[in-house]
C-alpha positions as CSV (number, residue, x, y, z in Angstrom):
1,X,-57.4,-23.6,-163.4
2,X,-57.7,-19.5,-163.1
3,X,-54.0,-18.6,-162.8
4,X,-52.4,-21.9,-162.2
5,X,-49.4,-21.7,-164.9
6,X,-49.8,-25.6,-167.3
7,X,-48.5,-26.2,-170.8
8,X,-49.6,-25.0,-173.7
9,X,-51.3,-27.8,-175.7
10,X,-53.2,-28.7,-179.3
11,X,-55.4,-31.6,-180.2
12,X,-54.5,-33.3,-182.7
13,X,-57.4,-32.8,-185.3
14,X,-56.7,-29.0,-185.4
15,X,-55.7,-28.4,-188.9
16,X,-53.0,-26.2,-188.1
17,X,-50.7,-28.9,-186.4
18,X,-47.5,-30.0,-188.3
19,X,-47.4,-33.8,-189.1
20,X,-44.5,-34.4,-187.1
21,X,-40.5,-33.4,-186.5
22,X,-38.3,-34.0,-189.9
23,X,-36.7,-37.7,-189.8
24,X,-37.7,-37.6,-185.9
25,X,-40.9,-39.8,-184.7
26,X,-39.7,-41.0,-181.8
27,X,-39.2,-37.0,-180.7
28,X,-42.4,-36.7,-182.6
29,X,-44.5,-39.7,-180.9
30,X,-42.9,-38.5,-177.1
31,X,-45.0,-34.7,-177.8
32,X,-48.4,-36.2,-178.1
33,X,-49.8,-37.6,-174.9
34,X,-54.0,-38.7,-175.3
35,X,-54.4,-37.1,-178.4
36,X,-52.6,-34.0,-177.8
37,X,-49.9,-32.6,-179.1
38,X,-47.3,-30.7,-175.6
39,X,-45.5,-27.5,-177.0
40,X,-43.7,-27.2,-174.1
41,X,-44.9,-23.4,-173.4
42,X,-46.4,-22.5,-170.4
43,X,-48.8,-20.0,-169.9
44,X,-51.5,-19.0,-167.2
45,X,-55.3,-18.1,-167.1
46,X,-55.6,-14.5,-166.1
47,X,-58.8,-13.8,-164.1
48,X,-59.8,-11.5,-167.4
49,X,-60.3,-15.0,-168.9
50,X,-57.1,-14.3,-171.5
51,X,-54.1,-16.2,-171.6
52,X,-50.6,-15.1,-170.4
53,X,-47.8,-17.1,-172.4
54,X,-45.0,-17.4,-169.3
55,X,-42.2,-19.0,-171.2
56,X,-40.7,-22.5,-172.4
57,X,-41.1,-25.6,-170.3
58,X,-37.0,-26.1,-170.9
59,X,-36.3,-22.4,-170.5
60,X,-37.9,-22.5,-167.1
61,X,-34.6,-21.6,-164.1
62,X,-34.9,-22.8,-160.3
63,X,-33.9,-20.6,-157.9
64,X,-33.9,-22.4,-154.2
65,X,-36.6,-24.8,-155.6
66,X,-39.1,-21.9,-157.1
67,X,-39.5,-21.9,-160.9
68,X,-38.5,-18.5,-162.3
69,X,-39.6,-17.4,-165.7
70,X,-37.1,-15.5,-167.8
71,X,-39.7,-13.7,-170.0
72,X,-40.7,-12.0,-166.0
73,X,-37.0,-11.0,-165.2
74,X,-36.4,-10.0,-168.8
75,X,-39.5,-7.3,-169.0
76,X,-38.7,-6.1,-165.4
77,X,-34.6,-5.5,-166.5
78,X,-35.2,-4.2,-170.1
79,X,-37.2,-1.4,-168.7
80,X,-33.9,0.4,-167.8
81,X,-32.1,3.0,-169.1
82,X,-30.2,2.0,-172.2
83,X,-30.9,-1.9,-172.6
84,X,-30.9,-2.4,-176.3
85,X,-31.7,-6.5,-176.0
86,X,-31.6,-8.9,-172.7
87,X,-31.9,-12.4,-171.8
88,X,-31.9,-14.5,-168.6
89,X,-31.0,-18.2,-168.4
90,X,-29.5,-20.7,-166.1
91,X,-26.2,-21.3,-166.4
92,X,-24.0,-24.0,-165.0
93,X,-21.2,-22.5,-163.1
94,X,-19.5,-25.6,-161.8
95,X,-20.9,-29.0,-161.0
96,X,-24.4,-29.2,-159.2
97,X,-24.2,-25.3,-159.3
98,X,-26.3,-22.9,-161.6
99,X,-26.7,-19.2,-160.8
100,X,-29.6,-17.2,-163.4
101,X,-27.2,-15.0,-165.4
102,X,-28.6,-11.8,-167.3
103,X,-26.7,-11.2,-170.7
104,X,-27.7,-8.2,-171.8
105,X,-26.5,-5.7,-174.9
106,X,-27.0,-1.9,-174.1
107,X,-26.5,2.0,-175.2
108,X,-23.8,2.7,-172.5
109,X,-21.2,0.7,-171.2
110,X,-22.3,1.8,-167.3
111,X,-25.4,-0.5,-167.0
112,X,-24.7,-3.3,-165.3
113,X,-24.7,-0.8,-161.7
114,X,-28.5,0.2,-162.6
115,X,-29.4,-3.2,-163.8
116,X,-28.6,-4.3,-160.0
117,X,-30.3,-1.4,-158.6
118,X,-33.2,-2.3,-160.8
119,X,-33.6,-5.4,-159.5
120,X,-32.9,-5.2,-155.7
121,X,-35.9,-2.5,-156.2
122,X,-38.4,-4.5,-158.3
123,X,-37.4,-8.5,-158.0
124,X,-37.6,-10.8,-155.4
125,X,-34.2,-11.8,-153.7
126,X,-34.3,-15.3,-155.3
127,X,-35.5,-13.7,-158.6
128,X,-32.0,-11.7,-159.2
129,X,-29.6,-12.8,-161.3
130,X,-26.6,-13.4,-159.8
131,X,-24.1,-11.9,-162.8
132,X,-24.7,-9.9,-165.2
133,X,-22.6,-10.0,-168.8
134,X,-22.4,-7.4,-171.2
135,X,-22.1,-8.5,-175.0
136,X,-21.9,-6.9,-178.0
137,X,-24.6,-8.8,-179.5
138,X,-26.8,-11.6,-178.3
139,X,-26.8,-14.7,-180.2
140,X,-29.5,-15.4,-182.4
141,X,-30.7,-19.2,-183.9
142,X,-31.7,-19.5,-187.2
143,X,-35.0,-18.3,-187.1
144,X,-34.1,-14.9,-185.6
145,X,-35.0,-15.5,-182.0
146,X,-32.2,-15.5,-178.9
147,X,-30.6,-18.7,-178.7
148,X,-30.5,-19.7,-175.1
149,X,-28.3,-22.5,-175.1
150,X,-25.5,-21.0,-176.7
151,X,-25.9,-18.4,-173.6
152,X,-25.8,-21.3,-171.4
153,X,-22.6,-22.1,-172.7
154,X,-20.7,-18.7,-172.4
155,X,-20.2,-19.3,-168.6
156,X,-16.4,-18.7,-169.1
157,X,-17.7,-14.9,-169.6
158,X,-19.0,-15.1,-165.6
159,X,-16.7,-13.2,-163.2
């Protein structure tokens, strides 16, 4: 429906689908559902008719029960000053308790200050993350891309 987000999926005749995960059909056999195959990336319907890709079913955070993207929070924060590379993820603070955390790499070592301003200004209250971490580097997975569980796991670098 016309910009009702839903997950991203391909029929199983399209040429272009892999055959399954390696050494992994029961992983495989739980993605297809009715003949298609669920990525697990969500995307919308603009009313332009084109797609808008909104992120990765398991990358999804809740904030006071509402789903919050991290590719949104990410383009609204890396428009300031000095941000070299950001990412946003949920991360579990203590038991039953997980604040959306923006790890970020930048320029200059005063960002964090603008990177609060930036949000109060453009982000709904619910939307903000609720620490900020500076790194010298974000970590990357093997195919180049931010690796967001090992993120999740740096919550000893929350103050």
């Amino acid at each position: 429906m016309l910009g009702e987000e839903g997950i991203i999926a391909v029929h199983q005749d399209d040429p272009g689908l892999m055959l399954g995960y390696l050494n992994a059909a029961n992983e495989t056999a739980d993605r297809f559902v009715d003949g298609w195959f669920l990525t697990g990336d969500h995307a919308r319907i603009g009313e332009n008719g084109a797609y808008y890709y909104t992120g990765r079913k398991d990358d999804m955070m809740n904030a006071g029960g509402f789903r919050v993207s991290p590719i949104e929070l990410e383009h609204s924060l890396s428009q300031v000053q000095g941000i070299t590379s950001l990412a946003c993820v949920e991360v579990e603070i203590k038991a039953d308790a997980k604040i959306i955390v923006a790890f970020y790499t930048s320029a200059g070592s005063d960002i964090e200050t603008q990177l609060k301003e930036h949000a109060h200004t453009h982000l709904a209250d619910y939307k903000r993350p609720k620490a900020y971490v500076r790194l010298d580097a974000l970590p990357q997975n093997a195919n180049g891309k931010i690796n967001r569980n090992a993120l999740r796991q740096m919550k000893d670098l929350i103050t």
